[in-house]
Structure formats: structure tokens, C-alpha cells
C-alpha positions in Angstrom: 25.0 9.3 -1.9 26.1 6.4 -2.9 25.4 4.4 -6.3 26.2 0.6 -7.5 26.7 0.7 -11.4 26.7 -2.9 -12.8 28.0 -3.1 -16.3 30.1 -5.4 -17.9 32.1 -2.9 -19.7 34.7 -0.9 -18.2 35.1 2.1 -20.1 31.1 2.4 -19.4 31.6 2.3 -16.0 34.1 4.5 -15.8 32.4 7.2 -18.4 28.9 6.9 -16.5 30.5 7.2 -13.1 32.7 10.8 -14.6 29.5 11.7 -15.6 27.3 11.0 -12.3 30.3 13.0 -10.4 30.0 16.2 -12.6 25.9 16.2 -11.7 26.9 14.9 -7.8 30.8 16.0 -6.8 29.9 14.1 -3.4 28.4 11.1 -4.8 30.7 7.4 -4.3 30.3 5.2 -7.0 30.8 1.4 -6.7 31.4 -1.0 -9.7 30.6 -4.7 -10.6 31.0 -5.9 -13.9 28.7 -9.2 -13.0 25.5 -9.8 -11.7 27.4 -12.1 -8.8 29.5 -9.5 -8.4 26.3 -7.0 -8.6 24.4 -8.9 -5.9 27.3 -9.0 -3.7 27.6 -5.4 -3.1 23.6 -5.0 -2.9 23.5 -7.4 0.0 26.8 -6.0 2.1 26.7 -1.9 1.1 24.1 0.9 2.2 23.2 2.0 -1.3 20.8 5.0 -2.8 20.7 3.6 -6.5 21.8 0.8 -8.6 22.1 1.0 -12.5 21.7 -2.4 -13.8 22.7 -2.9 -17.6 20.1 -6.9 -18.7 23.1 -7.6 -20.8 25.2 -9.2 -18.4 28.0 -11.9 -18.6 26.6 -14.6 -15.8 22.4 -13.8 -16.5 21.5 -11.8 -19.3 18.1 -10.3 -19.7 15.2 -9.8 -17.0 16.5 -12.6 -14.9 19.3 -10.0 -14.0 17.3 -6.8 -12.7 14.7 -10.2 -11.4 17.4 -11.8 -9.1 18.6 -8.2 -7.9 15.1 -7.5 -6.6 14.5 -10.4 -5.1 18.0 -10.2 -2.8 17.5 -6.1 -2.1 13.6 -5.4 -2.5 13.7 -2.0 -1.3 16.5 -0.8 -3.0 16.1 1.5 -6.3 16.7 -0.3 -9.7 17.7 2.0 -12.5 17.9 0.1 -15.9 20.2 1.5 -18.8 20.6 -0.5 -21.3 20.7 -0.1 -25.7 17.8 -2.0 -25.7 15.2 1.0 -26.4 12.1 -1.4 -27.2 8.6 -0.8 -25.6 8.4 -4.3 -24.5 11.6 -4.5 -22.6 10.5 -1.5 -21.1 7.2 -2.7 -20.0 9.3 -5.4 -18.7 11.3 -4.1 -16.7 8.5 -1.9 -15.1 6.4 -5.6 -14.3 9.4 -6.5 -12.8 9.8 -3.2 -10.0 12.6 -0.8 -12.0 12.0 3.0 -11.0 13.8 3.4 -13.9 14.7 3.2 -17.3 17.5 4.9 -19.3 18.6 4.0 -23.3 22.0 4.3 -23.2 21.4 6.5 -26.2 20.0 9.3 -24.0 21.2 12.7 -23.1 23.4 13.5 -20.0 20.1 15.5 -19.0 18.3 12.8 -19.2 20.4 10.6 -16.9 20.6 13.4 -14.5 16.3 13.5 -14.6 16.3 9.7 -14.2 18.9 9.9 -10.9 16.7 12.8 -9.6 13.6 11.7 -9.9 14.3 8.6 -8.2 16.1 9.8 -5.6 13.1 11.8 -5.3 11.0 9.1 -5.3 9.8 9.1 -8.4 9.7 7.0 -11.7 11.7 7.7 -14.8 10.5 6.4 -18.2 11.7 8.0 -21.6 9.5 10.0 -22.9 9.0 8.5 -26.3 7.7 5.2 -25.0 5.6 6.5 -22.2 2.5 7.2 -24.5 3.5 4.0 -26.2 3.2 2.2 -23.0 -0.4 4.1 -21.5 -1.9 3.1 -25.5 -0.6 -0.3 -25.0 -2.1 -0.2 -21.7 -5.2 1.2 -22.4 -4.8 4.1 -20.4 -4.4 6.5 -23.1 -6.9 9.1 -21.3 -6.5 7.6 -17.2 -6.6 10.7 -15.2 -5.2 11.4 -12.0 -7.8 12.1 -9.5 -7.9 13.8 -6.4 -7.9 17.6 -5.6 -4.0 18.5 -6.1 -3.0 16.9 -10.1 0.7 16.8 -10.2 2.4 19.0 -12.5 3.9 17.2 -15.4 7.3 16.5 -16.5 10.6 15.8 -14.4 10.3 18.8 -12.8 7.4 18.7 -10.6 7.3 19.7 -6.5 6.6 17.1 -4.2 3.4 15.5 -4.2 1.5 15.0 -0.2 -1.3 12.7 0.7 -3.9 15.8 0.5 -2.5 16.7 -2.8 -3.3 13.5 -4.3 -6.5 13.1 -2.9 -5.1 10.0 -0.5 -4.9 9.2 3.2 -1.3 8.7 4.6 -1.6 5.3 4.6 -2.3 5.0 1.3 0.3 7.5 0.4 2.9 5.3 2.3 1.7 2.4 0.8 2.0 4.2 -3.0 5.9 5.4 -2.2 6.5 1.8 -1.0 4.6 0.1 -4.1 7.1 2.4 -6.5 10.2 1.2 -4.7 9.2 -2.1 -6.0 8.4 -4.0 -2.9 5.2 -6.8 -3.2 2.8 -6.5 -0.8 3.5 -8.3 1.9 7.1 -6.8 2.1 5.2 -3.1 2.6 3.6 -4.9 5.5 6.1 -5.9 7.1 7.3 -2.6 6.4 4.7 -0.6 7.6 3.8 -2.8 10.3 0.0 -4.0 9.2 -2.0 -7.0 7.8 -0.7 -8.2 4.3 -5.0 -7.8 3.5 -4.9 -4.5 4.5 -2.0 -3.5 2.7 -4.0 -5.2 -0.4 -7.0 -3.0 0.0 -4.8 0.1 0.1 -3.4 -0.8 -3.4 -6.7 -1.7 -4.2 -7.9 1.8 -3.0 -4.8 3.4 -5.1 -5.9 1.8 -8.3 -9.1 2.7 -7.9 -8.5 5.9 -6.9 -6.4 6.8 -10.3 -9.1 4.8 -12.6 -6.5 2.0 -13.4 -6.3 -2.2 -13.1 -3.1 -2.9 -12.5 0.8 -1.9 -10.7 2.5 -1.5 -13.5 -0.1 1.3 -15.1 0.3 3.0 -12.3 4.1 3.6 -12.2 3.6 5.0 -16.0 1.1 6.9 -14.7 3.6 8.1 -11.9 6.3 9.0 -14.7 4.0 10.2 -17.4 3.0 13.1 -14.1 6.4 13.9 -12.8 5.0 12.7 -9.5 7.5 12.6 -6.7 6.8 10.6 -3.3 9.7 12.2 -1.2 12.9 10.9 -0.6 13.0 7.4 0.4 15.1 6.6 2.8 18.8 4.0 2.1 17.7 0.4 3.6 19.8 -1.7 5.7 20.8 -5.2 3.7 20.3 -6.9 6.8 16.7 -5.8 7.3 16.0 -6.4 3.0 16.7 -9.7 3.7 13.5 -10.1 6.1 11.8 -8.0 3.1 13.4 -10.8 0.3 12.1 -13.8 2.4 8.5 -12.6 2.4 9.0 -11.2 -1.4 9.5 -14.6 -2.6 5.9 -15.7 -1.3 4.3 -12.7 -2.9 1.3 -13.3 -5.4 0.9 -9.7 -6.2 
């Protein structure tokens, strides 16, 4: 496994990567201390995770974790940063994290946010996540289907019958949490950027809710897990990053 931690504080770095080891002895850890630098590894390095801090020293706030996305769609975005708000959470969710740890948290919860990602899953903390669904008006949204995930970080992993989905859709709802628009998951999976539309159409539908970013609190509020995704090529993001940029989703 390896993980990109992009921080412009050394002894950050250097305490979160210790820490990542003691959960993962076999996990590499790579460090930039800039977005440019941040951006540099993305694009040349097979990577599982990054951990992006917004606070950086050439592009502080969302454009950081923005720009990221745009040059490595596919790739996982963690965001850890002291900013504990509700609105840079909600964010940072708008803007395709799987992730988001206060750098006030636990070890454990570092650890849940690394596994359920790697799981492919969504990690939000749990403080802000009813916060976020009341915001959202989605206080009482259930998750339909025959086979309700089991809540909390914890869960098994979640199949197309157990959510009540076909595998398309399935495919097109692990894609959709990696952060990729809609035209990148067709390219992806090979089909018509509509038809990709009117699977996420189907998936909101489905769970009784308007919009992407209610879904991925949905996804974390659940503990549900879409299986492991697999590490993407940088060479073959940058066919995802072209169509990306033309999204409208």
C-alpha cells in the first residue's frame, strides 16, 4: 500500500506517517510539503491514498483538494485538516473527498478513515454527520433495498443484491464515491455518458435522495463499503482528467 501525505509541516508528516506504519508495517509513505509538490507525485506514482491538509503554502483552501482531483480523478482524497466546521466538511464532500479527518481525532479514528476507504467506503466524523443529513434534509432518508447495511465503520461488504441494485448501478455507485463525474465513469466503464446519468439518477432514486453529495453522507452515516477499488495508472487518469474538466455533474 502505498499513501501520499501532503502537509506543509514536517513533524506532521513525519508523526502521521509513524503512526500509519504502526496500523500498516508494510505500508510506503511518500511526502510533499506543497500542493506542486502534491500534484507531482499524484501524476507520476501508483498510489492507494492521499491525505491532503487545505492549508497549504502555494493554494490554501478547496482549490488544493480541487486541483488534486482534477489531475488524478480516480485516486482517493483523504482530507485532515484543524478545520472541524460542518461547512468545510460539506465542502470538501461537493468537491469528491472519501474522507475527512480533524486533526483533533483519535488514532482509531484515523485508522477507521484509512480502512474504510481502502474499503471503498466514505469516512465522515461522526459528530458532523447528523449535522450534515439535517442540513441536508435528509434527517430520516432511508436506505432501501432488501439487504440495509449495518452501521458504523465496521460493517461487511455490501453486493449489488444486498443493496437492492443491479451491477451496473453498483459499479456506477463505487465509481461515483471515488469521486469521478460522470463522464469519467463512462469512460471507465465503457458506456454512454446518458446512460451513466440514468444510473446515478436510478441510485438517487433508489435511496430517496436529490443529490451526490447526500449520498456519500448517506454512504458514511451506513458504514457501507463498495469493495476494494483498485490503484489507477496516472497515465490512464489523465484520459479520466480531460473528460473531468467537461463535466456538468
Amino acid at each position: 500500500m502505498r499513501i501520499l501525505i501532503v502537509d506543509d509541516h514536517e513533524l506532521f508528516r513525519a508523526g502521521l506517517a509513524l503512526l500509519l506504519r504502526e496500523f500498516f508495517p508494510n505500508i510506503e509513505v511518500l511526502h510533499a510539503s506543497t500542493l506542486s509538490q502534491g500534484v507531482k507525485h499524484a501524476l507520476g506514482e501508483l498510489l492507494n491514498i492521499v491525505f491532503l491538509d487545505l492549508d497549504l503554502p502555494d493554494d490554501n483552501g478547496y482549490g488544493a483538494l480541487a486541483k488534486l482531483k482534477e489531475s488524478r480523478p480516480s485516486l482517493p482524497v483523504i482530507v485532515i485538516s484543524a478545520d472541524e466546521s460542518v461547512e468545510t466538511i460539506s465542502r470538501c464532500i461537493e468537491l469528491r473527498a472519501m474522507g475527512y479527518v480533524p486533526k483533533s481525532s483519535s488514532p482509531e479514528a484515523l485508522h477507521a478513515a484509512i480502512s474504510a476507504v481502502l474499503a471503498g467506503g466514505v469516512f465522515l466524523p461522526a459528530a458532523s454527520i447528523a449535522r450534515l443529513r439535517c442540513d441536508m434534509g435528509t434527517d430520516e432518508a432511508p436506505v432501501s433495498g432488501p439487504g440495509n447495511a449495518q452501521p458504523g465503520g465496521d460493517s461487511e461488504m455490501s453486493s449489488a443484491s444486498g443493496l437492492g441494485l443491479t451491477p451496473r448501478e453498483f459499479e456506477t455507485l463505487a465509481w461515483l464515491v471515488r469521486g469521478l463525474p460522470s463522464k469519467a465513469i463512462a469512460l471507465r466503464m465503457g458506456l454512454e455518458d446518458i446512460t451513466v446519468r440514468k444510473y446515478v439518477s436510478h441510485l438517487l432514486a433508489h435511496f430517496n435522495l436529490r443529490r451526490r453529495t447526500e449520498l456519500i453522507v448517506m454512504l458514511a452515516d451506513k458504514g457501507i463499503k463498495l469493495g476494494v477499488p483498485p490503484v489507477t495508472d496516472p497515465a490512464h487518469d489523465r484520459s479520466l482528467s480531460a473528460v473531468g474538466q467537461q463535466r456538468t455533474d
